[in-house]
CHARMM internal coordinates of N, CA and C (Angstrom, degrees):
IC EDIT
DIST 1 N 1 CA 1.4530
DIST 1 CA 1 C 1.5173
ANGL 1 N 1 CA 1 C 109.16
DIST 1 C 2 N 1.4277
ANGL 1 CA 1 C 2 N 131.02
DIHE 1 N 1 CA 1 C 2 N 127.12
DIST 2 N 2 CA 1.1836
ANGL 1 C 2 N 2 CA 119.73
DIHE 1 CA 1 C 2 N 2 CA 143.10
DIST 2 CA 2 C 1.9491
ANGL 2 N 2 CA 2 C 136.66
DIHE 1 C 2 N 2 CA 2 C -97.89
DIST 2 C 3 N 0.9363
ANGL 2 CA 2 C 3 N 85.90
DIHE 2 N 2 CA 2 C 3 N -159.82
DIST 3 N 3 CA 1.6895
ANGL 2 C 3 N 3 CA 83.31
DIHE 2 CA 2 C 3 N 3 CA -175.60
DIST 3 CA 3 C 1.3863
ANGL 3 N 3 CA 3 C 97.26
DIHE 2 C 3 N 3 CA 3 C -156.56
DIST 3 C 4 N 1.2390
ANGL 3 CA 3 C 4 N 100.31
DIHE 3 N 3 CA 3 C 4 N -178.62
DIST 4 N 4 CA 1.9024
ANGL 3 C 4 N 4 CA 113.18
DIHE 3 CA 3 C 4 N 4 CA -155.26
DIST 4 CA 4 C 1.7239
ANGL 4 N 4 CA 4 C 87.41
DIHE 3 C 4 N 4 CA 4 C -133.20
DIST 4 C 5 N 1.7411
ANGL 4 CA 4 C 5 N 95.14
DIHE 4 N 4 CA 4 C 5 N 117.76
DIST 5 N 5 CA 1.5645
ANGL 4 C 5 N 5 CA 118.67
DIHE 4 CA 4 C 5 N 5 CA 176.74
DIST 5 CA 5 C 1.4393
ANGL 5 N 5 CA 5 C 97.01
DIHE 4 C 5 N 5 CA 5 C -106.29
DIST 5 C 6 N 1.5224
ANGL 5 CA 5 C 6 N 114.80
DIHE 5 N 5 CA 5 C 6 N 116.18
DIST 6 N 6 CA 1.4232
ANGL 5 C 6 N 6 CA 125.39
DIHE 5 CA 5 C 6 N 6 CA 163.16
DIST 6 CA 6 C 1.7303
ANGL 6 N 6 CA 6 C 101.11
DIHE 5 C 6 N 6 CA 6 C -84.75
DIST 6 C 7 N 1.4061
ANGL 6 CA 6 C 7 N 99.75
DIHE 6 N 6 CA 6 C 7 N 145.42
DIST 7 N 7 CA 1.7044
ANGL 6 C 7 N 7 CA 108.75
DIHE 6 CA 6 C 7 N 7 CA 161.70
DIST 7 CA 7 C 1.4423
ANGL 7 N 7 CA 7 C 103.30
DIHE 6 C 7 N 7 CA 7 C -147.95
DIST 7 C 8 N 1.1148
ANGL 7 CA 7 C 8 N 118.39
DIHE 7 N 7 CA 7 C 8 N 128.51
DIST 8 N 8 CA 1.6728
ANGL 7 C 8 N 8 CA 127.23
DIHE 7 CA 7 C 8 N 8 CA 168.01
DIST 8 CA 8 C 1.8867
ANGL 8 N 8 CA 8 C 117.08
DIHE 7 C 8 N 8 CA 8 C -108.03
DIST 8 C 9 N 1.1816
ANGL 8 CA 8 C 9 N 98.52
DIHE 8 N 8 CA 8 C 9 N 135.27
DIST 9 N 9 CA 1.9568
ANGL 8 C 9 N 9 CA 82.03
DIHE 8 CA 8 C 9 N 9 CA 167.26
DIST 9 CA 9 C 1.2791
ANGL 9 N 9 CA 9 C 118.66
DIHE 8 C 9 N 9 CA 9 C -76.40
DIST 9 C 10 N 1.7019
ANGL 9 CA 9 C 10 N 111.93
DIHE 9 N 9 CA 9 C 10 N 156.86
DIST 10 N 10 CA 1.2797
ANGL 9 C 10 N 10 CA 128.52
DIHE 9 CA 9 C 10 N 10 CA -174.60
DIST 10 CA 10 C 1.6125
ANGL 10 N 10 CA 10 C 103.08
DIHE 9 C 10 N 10 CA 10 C -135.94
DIST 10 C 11 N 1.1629
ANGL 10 CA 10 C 11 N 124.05
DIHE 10 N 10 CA 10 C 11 N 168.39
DIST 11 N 11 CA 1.3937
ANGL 10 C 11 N 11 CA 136.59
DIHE 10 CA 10 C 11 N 11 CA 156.68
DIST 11 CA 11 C 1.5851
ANGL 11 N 11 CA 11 C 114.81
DIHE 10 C 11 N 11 CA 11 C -15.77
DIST 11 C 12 N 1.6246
ANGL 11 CA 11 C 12 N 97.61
DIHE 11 N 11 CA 11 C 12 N -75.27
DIST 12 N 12 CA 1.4722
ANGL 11 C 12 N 12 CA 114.04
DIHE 11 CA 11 C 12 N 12 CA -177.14
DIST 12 CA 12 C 1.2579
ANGL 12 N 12 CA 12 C 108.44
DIHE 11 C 12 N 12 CA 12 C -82.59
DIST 12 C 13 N 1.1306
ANGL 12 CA 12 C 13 N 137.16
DIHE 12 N 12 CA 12 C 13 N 33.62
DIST 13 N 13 CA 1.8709
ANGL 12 C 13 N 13 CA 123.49
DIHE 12 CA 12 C 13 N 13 CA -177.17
DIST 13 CA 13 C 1.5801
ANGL 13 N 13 CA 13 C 97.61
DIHE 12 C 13 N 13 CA 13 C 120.97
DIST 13 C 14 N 1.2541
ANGL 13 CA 13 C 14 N 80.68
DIHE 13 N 13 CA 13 C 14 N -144.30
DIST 14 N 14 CA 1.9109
ANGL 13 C 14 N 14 CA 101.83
DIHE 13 CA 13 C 14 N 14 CA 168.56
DIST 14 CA 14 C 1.5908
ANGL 14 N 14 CA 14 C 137.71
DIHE 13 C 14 N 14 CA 14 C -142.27
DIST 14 C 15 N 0.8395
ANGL 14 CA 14 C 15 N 109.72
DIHE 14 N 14 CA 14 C 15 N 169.96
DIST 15 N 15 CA 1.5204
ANGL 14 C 15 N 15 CA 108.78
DIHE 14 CA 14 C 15 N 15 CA -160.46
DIST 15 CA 15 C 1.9229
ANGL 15 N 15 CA 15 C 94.36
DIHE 14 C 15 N 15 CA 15 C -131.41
DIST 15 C 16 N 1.5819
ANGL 15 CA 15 C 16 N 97.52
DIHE 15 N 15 CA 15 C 16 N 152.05
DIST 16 N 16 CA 1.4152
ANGL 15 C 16 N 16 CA 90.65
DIHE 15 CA 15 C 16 N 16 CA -170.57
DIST 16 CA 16 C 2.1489
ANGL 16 N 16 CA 16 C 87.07
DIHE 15 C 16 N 16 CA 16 C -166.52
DIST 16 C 17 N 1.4102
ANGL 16 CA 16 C 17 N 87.91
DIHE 16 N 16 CA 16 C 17 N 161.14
DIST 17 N 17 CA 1.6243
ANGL 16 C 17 N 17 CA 116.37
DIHE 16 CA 16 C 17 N 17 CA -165.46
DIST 17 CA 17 C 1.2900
ANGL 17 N 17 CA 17 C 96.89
DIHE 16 C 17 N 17 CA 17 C -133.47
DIST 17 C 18 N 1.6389
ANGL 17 CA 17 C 18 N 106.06
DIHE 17 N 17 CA 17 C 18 N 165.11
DIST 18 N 18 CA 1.7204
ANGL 17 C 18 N 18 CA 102.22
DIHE 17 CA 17 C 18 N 18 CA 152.09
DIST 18 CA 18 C 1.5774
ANGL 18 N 18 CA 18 C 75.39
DIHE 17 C 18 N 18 CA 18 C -137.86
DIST 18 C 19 N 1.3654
ANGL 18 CA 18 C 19 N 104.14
DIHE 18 N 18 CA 18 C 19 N 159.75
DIST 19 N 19 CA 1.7428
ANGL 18 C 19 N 19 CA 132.57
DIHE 18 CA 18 C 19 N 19 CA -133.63
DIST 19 CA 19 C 2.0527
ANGL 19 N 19 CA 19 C 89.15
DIHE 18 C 19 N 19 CA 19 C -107.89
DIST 19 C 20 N 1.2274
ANGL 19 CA 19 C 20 N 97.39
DIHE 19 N 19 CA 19 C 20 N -21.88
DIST 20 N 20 CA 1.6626
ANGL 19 C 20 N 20 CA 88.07
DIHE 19 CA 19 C 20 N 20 CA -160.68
DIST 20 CA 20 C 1.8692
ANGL 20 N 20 CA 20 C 90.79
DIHE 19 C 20 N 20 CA 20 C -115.17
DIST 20 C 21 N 1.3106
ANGL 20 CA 20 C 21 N 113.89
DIHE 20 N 20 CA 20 C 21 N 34.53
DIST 21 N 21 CA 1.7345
ANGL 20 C 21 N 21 CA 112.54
DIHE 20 CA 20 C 21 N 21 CA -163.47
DIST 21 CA 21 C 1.6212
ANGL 21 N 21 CA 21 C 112.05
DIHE 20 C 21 N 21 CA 21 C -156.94
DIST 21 C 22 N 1.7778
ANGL 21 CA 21 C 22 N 105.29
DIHE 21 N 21 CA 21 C 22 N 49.22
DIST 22 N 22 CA 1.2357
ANGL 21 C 22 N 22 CA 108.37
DIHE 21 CA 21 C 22 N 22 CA -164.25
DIST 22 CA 22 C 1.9207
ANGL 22 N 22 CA 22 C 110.42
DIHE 21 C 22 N 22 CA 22 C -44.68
DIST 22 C 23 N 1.3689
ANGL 22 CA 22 C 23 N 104.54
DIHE 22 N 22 CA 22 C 23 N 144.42
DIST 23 N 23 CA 1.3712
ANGL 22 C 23 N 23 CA 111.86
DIHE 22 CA 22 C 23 N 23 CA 173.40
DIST 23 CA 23 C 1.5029
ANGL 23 N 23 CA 23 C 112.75
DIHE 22 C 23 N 23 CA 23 C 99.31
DIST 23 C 24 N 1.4614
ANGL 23 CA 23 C 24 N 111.23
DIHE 23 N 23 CA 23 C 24 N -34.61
DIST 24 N 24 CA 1.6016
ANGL 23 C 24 N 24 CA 112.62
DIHE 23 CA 23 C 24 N 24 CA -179.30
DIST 24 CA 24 C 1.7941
ANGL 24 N 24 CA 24 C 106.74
DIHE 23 C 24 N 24 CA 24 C -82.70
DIST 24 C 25 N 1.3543
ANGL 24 CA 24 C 25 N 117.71
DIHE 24 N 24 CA 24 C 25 N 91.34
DIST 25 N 25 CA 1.3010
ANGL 24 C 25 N 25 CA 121.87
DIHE 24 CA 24 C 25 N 25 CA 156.47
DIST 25 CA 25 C 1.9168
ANGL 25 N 25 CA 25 C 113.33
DIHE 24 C 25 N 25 CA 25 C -128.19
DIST 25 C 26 N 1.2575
ANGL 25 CA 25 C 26 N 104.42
DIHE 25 N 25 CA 25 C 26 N 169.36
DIST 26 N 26 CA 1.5328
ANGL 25 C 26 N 26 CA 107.61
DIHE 25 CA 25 C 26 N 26 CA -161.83
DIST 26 CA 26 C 1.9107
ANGL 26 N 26 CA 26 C 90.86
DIHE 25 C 26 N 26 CA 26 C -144.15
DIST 26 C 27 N 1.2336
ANGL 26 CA 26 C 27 N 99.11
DIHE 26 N 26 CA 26 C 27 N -175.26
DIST 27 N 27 CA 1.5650
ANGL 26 C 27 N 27 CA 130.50
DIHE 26 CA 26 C 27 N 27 CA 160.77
DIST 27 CA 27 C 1.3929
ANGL 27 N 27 CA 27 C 107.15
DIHE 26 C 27 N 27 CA 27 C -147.62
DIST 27 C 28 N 1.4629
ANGL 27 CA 27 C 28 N 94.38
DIHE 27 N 27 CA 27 C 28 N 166.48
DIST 28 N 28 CA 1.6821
ANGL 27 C 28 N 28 CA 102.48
DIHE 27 CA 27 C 28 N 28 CA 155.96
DIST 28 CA 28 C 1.6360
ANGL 28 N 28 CA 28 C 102.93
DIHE 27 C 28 N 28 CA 28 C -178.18
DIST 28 C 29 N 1.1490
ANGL 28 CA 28 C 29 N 132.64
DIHE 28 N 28 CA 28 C 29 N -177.31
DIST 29 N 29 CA 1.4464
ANGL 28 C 29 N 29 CA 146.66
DIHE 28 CA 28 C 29 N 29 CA -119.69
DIST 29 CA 29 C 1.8375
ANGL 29 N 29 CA 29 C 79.94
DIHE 28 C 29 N 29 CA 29 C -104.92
DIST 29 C 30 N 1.5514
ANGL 29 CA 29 C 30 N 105.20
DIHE 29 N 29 CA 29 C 30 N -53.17
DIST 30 N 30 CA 1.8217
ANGL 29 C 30 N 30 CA 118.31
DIHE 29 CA 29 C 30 N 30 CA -165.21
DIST 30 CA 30 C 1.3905
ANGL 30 N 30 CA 30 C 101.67
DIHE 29 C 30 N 30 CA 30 C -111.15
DIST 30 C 31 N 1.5142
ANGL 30 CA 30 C 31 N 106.90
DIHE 30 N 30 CA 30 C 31 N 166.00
DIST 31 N 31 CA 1.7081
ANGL 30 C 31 N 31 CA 110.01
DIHE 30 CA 30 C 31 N 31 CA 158.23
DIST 31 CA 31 C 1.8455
ANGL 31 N 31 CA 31 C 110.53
DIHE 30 C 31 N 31 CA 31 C -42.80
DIST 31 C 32 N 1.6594
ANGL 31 CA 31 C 32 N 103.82
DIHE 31 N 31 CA 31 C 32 N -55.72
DIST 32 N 32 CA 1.3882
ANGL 31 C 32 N 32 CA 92.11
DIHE 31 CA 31 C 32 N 32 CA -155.74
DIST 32 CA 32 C 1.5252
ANGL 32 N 32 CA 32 C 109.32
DIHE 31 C 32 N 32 CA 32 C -76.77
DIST 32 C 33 N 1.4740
ANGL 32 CA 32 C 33 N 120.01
DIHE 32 N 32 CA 32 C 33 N -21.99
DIST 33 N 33 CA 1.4434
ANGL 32 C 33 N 33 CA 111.45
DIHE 32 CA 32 C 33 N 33 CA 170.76
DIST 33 CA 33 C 1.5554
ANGL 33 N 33 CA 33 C 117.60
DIHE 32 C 33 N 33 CA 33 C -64.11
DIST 33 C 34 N 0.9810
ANGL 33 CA 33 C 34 N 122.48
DIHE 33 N 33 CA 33 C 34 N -29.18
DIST 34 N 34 CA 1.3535
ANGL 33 C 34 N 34 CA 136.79
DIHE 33 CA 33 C 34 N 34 CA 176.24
DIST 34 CA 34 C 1.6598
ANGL 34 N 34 CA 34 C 116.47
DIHE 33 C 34 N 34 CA 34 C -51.37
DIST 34 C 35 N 1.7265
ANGL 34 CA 34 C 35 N 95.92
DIHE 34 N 34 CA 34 C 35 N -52.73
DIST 35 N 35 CA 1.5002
ANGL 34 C 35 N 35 CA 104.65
DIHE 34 CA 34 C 35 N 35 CA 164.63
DIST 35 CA 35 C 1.4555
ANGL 35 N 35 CA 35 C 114.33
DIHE 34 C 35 N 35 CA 35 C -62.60
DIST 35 C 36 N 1.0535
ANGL 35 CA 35 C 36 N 118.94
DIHE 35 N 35 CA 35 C 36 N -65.41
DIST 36 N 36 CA 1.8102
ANGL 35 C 36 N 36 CA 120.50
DIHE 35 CA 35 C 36 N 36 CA -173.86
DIST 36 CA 36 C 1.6568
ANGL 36 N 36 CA 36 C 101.67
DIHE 35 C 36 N 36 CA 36 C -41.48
DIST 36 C 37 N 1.4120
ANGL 36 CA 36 C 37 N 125.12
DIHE 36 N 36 CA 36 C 37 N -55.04
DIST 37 N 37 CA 0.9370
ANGL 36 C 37 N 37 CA 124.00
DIHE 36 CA 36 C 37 N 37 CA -172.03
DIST 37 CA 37 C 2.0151
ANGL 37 N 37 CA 37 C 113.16
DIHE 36 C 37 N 37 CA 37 C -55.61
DIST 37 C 38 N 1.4622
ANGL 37 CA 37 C 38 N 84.89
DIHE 37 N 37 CA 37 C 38 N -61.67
DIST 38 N 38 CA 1.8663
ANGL 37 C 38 N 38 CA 89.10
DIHE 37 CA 37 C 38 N 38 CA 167.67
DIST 38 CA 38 C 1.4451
ANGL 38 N 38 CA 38 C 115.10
DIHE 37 C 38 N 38 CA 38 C -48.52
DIST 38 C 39 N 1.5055
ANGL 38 CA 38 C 39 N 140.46
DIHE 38 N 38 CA 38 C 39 N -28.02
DIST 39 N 39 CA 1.5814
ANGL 38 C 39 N 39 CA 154.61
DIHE 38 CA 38 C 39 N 39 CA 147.12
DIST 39 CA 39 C 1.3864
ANGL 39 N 39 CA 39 C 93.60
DIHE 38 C 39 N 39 CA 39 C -29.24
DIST 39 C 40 N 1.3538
ANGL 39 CA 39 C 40 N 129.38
DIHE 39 N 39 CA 39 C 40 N -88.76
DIST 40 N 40 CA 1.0848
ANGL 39 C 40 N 40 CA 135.44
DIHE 39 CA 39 C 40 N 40 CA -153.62
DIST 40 CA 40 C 1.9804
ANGL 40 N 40 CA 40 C 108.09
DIHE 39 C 40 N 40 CA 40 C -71.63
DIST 40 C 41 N 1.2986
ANGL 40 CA 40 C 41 N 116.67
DIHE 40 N 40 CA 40 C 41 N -56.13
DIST 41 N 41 CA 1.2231
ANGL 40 C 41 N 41 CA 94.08
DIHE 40 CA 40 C 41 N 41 CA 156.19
DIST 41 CA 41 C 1.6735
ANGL 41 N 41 CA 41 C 148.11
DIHE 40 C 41 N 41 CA 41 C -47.43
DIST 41 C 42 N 1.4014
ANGL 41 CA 41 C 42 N 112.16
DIHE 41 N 41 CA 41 C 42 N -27.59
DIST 42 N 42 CA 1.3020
ANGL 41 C 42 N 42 CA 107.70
DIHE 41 CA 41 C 42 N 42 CA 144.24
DIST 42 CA 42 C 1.4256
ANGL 42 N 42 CA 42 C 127.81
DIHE 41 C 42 N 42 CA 42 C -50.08
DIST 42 C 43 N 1.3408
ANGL 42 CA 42 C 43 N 105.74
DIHE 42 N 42 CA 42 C 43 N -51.00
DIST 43 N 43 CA 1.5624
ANGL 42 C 43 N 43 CA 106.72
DIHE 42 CA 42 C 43 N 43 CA -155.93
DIST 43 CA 43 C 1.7349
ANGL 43 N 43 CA 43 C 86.56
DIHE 42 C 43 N 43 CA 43 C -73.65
DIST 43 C 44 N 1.3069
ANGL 43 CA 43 C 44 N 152.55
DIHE 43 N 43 CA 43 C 44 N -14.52
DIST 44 N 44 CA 1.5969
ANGL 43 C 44 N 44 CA 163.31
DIHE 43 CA 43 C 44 N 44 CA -160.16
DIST 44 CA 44 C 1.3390
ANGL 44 N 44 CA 44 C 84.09
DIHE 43 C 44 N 44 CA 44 C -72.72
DIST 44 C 45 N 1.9069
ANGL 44 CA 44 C 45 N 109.83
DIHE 44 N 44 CA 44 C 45 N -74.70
DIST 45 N 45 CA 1.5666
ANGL 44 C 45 N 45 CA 119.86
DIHE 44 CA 44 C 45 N 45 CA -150.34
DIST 45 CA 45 C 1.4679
ANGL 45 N 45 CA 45 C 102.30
DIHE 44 C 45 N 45 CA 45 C -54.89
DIST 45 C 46 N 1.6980
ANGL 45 CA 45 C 46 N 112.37
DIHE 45 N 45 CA 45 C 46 N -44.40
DIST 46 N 46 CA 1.6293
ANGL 45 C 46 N 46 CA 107.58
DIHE 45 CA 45 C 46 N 46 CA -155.10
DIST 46 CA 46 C 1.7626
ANGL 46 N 46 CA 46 C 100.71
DIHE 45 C 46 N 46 CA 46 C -56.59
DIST 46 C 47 N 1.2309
ANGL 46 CA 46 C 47 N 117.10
DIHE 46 N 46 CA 46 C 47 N -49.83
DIST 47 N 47 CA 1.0585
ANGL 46 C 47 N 47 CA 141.45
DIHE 46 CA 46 C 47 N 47 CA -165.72
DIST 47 CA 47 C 1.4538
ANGL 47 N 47 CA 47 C 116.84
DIHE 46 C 47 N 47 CA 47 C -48.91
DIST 47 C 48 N 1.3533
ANGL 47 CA 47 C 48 N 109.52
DIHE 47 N 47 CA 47 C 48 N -65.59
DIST 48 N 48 CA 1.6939
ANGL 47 C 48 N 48 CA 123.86
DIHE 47 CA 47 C 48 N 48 CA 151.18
DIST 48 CA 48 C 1.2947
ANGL 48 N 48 CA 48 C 101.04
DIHE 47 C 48 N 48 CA 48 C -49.06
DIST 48 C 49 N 1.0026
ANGL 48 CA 48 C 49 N 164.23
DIHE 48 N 48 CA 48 C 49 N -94.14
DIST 49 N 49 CA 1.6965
ANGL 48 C 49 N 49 CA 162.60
DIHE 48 CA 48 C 49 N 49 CA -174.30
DIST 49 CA 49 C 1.6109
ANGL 49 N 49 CA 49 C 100.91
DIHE 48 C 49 N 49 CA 49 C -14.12
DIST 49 C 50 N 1.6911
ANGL 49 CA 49 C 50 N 118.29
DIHE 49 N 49 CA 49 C 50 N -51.52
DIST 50 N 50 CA 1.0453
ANGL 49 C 50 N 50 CA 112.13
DIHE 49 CA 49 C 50 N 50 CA -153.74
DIST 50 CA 50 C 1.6806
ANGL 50 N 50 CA 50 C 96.87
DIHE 49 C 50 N 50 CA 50 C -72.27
DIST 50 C 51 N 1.1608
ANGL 50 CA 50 C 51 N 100.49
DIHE 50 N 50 CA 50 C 51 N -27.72
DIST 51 N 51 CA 2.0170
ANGL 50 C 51 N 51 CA 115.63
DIHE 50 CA 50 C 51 N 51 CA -157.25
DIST 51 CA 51 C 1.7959
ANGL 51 N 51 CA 51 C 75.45
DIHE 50 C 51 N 51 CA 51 C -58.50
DIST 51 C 52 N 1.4142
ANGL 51 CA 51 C 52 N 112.61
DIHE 51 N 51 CA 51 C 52 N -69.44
DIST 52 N 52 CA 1.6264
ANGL 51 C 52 N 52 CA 129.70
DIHE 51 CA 51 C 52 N 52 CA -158.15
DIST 52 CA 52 C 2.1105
ANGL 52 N 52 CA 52 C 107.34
DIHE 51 C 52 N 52 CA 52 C -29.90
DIST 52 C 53 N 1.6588
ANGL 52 CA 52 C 53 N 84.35
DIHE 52 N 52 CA 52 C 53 N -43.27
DIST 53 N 53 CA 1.0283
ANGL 52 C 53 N 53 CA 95.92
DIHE 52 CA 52 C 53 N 53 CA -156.04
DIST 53 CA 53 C 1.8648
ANGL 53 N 53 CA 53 C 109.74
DIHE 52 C 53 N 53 CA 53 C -83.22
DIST 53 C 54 N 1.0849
ANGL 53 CA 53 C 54 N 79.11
DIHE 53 N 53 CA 53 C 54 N -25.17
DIST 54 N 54 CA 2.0469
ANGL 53 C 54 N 54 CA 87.11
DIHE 53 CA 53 C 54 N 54 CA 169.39
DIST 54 CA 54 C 1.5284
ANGL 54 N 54 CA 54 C 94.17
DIHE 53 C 54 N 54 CA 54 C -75.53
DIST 54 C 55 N 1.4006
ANGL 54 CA 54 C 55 N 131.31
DIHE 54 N 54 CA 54 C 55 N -56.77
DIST 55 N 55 CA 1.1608
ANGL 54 C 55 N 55 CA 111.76
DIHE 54 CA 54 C 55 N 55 CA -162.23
DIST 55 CA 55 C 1.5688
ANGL 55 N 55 CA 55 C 126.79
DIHE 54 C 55 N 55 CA 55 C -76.77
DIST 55 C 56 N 1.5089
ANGL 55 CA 55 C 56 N 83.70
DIHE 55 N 55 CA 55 C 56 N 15.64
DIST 56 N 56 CA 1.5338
ANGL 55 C 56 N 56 CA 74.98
DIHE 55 CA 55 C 56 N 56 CA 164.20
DIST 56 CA 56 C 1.5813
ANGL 56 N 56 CA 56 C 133.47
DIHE 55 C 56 N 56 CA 56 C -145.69
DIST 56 C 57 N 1.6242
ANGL 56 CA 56 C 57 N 87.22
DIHE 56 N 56 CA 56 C 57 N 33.63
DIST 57 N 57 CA 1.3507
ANGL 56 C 57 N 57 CA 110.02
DIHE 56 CA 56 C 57 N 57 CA 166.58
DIST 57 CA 57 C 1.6836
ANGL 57 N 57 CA 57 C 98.66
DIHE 56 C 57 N 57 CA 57 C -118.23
DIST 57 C 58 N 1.4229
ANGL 57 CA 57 C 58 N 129.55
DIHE 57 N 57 CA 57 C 58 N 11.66
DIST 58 N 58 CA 1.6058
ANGL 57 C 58 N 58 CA 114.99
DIHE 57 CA 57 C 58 N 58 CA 171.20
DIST 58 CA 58 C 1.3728
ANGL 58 N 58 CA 58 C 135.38
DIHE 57 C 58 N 58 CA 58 C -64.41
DIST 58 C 59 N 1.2729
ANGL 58 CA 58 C 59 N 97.33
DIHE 58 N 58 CA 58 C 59 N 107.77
DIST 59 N 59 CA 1.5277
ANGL 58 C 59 N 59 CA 77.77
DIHE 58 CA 58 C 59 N 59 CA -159.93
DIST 59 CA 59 C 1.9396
ANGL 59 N 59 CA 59 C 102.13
DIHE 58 C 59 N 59 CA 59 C 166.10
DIST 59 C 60 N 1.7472
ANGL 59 CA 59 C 60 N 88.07
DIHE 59 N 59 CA 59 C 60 N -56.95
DIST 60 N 60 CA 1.3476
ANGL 59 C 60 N 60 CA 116.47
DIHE 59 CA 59 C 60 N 60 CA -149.50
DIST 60 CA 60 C 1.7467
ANGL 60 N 60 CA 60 C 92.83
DIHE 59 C 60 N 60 CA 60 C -96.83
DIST 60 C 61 N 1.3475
ANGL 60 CA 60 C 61 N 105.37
DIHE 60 N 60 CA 60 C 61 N 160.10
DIST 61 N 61 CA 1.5382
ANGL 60 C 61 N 61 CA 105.27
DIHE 60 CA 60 C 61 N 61 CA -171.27
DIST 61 CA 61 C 2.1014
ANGL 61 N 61 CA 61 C 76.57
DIHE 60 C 61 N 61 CA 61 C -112.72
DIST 61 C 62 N 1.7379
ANGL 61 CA 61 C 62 N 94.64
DIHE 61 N 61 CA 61 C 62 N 141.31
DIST 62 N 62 CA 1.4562
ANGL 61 C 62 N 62 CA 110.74
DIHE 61 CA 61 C 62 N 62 CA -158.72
DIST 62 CA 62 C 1.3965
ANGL 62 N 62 CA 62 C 90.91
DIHE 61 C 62 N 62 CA 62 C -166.63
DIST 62 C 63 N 1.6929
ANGL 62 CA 62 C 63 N 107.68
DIHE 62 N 62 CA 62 C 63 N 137.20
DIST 63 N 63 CA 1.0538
ANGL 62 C 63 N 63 CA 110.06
DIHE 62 CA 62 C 63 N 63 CA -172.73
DIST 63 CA 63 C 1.6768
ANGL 63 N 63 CA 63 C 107.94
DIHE 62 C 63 N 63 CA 63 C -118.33
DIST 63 C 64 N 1.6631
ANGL 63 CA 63 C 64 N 134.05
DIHE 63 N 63 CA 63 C 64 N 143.16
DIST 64 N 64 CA 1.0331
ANGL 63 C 64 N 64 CA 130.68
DIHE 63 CA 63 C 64 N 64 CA -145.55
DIST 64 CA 64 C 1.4115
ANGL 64 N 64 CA 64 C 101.67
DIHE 63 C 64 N 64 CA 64 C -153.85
DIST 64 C 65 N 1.4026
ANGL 64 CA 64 C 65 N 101.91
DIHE 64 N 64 CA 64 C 65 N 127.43
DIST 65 N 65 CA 1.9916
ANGL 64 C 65 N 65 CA 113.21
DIHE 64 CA 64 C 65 N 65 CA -156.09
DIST 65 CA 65 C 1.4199
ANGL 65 N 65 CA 65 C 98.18
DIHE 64 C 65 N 65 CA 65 C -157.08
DIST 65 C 66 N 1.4534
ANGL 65 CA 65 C 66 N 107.40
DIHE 65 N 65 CA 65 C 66 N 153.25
DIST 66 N 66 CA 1.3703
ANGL 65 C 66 N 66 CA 114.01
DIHE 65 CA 65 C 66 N 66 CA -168.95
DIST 66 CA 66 C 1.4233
ANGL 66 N 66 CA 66 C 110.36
DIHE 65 C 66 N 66 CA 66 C -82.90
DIST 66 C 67 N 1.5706
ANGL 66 CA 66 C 67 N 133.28
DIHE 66 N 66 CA 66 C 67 N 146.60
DIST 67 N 67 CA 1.3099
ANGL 66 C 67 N 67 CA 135.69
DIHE 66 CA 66 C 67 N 67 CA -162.92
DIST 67 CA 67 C 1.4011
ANGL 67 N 67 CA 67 C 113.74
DIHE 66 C 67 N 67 CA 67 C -157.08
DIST 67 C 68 N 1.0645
ANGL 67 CA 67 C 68 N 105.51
DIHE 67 N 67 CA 67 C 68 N 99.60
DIST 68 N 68 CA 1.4120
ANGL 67 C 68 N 68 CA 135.55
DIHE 67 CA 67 C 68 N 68 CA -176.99
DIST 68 CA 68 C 1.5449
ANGL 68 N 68 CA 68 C 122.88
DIHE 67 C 68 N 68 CA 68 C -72.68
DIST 68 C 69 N 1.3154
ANGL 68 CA 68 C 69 N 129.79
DIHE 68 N 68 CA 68 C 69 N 95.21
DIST 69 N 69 CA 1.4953
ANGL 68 C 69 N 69 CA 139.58
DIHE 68 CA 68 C 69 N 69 CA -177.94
DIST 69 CA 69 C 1.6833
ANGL 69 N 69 CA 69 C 97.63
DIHE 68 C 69 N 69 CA 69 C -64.69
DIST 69 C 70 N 0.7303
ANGL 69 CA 69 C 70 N 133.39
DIHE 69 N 69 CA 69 C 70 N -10.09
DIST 70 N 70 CA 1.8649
ANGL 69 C 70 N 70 CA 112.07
DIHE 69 CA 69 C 70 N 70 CA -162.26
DIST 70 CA 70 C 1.6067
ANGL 70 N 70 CA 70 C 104.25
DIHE 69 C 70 N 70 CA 70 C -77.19
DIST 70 C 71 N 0.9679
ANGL 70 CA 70 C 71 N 113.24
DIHE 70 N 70 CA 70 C 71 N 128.20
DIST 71 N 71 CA 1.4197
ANGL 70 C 71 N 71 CA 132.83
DIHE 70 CA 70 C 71 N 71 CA 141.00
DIST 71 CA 71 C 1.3327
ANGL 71 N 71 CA 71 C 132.32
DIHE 70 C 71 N 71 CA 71 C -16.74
DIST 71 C 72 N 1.4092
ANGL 71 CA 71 C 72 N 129.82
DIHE 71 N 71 CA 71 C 72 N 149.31
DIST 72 N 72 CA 1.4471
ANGL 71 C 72 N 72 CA 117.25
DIHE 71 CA 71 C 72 N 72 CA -169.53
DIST 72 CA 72 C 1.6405
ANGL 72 N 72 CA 72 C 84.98
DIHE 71 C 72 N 72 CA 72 C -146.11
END
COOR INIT
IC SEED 1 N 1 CA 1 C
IC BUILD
């Protein structure tokens, strides 16, 4: 799967989102720090989501399998 990373310039560098991954946006000084940084904020949100999402099935018997968005 991919997703769509917006970056615009600003004053200080740039600032950047990806459009389909509410919460994961970054800055940084350059384009490419900006990206690495938006890298790692993605990989933050999924992660926190995942925590969210265990905790709130604890408890509950739930079954959990890998699921693949890509396209054919």
């Amino acid at each position: 799967m991919q997703m769509t990373a917006v970056f615009m310039a600003c004053p200080e560098g740039f600032i950047g989102f990806i459009e389909e991954l509410p919460g994961a946006n970054s800055q940084g000084a350059t384009l490419d720090e900006a990206r690495a940084n938006l890298k790692e904020a993605a990989q933050m949100v999924l992660e926190a989501n995942r925590e969210l999402a265990k905790k709130s099935v604890a408890g509950q018997k739930v079954s959990r399998e890998p699921f693949d968005l890509a396209t054919k």
